[in-house]
C-alpha positions in Angstrom: 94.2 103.2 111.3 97.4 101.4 110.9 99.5 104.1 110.1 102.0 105.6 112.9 100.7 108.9 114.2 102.7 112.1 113.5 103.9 112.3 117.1 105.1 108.6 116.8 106.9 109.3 113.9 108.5 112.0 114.6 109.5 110.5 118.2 110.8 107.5 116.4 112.9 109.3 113.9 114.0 111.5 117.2 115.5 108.4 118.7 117.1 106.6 115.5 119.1 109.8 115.1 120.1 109.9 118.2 121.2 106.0 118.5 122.8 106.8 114.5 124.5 110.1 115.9 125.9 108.2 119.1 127.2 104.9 117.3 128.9 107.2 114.9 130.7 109.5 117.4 132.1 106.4 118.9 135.6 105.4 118.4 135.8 102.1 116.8 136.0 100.0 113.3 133.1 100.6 112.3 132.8 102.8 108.8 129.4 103.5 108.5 125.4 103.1 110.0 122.6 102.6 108.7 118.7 102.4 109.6 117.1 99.9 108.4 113.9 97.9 108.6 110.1 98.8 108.3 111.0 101.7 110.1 113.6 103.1 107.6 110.9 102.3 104.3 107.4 104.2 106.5 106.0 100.6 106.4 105.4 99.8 110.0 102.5 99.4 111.8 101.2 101.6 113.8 102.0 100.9 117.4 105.4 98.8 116.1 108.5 100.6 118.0 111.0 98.2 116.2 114.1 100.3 115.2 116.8 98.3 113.6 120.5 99.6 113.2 123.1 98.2 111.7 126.8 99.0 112.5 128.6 98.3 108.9 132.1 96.8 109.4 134.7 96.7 106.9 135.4 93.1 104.9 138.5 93.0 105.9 138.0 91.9 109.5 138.2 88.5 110.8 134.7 87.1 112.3 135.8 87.3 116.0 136.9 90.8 115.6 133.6 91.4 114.0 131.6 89.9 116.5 133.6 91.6 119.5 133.3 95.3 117.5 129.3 94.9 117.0 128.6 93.8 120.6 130.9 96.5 121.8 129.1 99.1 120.1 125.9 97.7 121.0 126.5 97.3 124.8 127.8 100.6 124.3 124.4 102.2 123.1 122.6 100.6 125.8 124.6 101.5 128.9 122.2 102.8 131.2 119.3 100.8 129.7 117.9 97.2 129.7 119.5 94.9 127.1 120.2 91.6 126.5 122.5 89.2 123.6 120.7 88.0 120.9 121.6 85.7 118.6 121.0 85.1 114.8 124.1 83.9 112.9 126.1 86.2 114.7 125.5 87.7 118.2 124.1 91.0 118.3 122.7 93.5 121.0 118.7 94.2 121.5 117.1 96.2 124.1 115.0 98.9 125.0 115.3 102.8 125.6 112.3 105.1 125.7 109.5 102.1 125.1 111.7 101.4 121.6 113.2 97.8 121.1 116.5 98.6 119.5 118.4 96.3 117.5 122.2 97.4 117.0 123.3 94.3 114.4 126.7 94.1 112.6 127.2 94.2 109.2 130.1 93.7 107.1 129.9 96.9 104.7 130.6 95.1 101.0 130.1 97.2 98.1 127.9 94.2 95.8 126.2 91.3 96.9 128.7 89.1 95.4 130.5 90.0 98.3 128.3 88.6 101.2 130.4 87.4 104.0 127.3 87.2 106.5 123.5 86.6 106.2 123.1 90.1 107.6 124.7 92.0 104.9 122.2 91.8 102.2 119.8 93.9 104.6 121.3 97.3 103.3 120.7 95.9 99.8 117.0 95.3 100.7 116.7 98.6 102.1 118.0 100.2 99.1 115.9 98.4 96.6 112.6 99.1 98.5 113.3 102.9 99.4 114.1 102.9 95.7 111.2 100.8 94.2 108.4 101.0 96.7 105.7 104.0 96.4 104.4 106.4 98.8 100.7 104.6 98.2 102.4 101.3 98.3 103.3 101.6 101.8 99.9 102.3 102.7 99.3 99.2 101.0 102.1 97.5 102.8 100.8 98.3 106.2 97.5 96.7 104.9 98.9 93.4 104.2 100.8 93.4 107.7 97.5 94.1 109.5 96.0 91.2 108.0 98.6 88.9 108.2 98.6 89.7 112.2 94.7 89.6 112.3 95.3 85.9 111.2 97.9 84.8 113.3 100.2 84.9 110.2 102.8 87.9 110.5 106.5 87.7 112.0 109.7 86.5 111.1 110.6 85.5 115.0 111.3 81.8 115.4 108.4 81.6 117.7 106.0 82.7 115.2 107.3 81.6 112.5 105.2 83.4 109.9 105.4 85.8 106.9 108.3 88.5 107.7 107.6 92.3 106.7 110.0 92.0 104.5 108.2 89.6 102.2 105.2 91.6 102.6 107.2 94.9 100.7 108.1 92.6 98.5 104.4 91.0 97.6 102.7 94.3 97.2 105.8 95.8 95.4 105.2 92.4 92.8 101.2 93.1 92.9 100.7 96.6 93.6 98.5 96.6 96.4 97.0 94.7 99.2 93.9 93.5 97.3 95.8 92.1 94.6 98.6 90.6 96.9 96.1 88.8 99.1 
């Protein structure tokens, strides 16, 4: 099967509320956080333990602030725990607590997309539109087309694979309907 078990889920869900509850408690400029991800739209695979946060900033702050808030925060969630900087067009904090890879990325909270002031910031809209758009059967259907795609060698936004990302997978079967169809 390649959907998470109940016990995964609800073990994953445990964690991301904790990690949510924890950044939100903490002092800081932050204004909001937000899952996000396959994990936030029930499309991962079975076995994935990806949970992606992101730590929503308000536009007003200059990029070095922003940058020095969202590893803060980050650093902040991992004390205790293996972690490491990443980097995508801003630094951000990844590591790993309870067999989870944890991604704590800052976004700049802007109300339309008009407003982009980093690549990152269009993730909430993507989150939105899916959880909005995509069905309960179509995420079966998404997992499907991820399960393939990895079968084939052809699944993964990471430089080194260089592949089809989930995201574009939600978006295929949302377009098609399902897995056959989107194939």
């Amino acid at each position: 099967t390649v959907t998470p078990s109940k016990t995964g889920l609800d073990a994953e869900k445990k964690l991301s509320d904790e990690v949510v509850a924890r950044l939100k408690a903490m002092d800081g400029r932050h204004v909001d956080v937000l899952v996000c991800g396959s994990i936030a739209r029930s499309t991962h695979l079975k076995g994935d333990r990806d949970i992606d946060i992101f730590v929503m900033l308000p536009p007003g702050i200059s990029e070095q602030e922003f940058e020095k808030e969202g590893l803060r925060l980050g650093k902040a969630v991992f004390r205790g725990h293996k972690w490491e900087k990443a980097y995508s067009q801003h630094p951000y904090i990844r590591g790993t607590i309870r067999g989870f890879d944890i991604e704590i990325i800052p976004s700049y909270k802007v109300e339309r997309a008009e407003q982009l002031q980093s690549a990152v910031d269009r993730s909430p809209f993507h989150n939105a539109y899916l959880l909005k758009n995509l069905s309960p059967m179509q995420r079966g259907e998404v997992r499907l087309l991820k399960q393939f795609l990895k079968g084939i060698g052809a699944y993964g936004a990471e430089l080194k694979v260089s592949s089809v990302p989930g995201y574009v997978t939600e978006l295929l079967i949302l377009k098609y309907g399902d897995f056959i169809k989107a194939k």
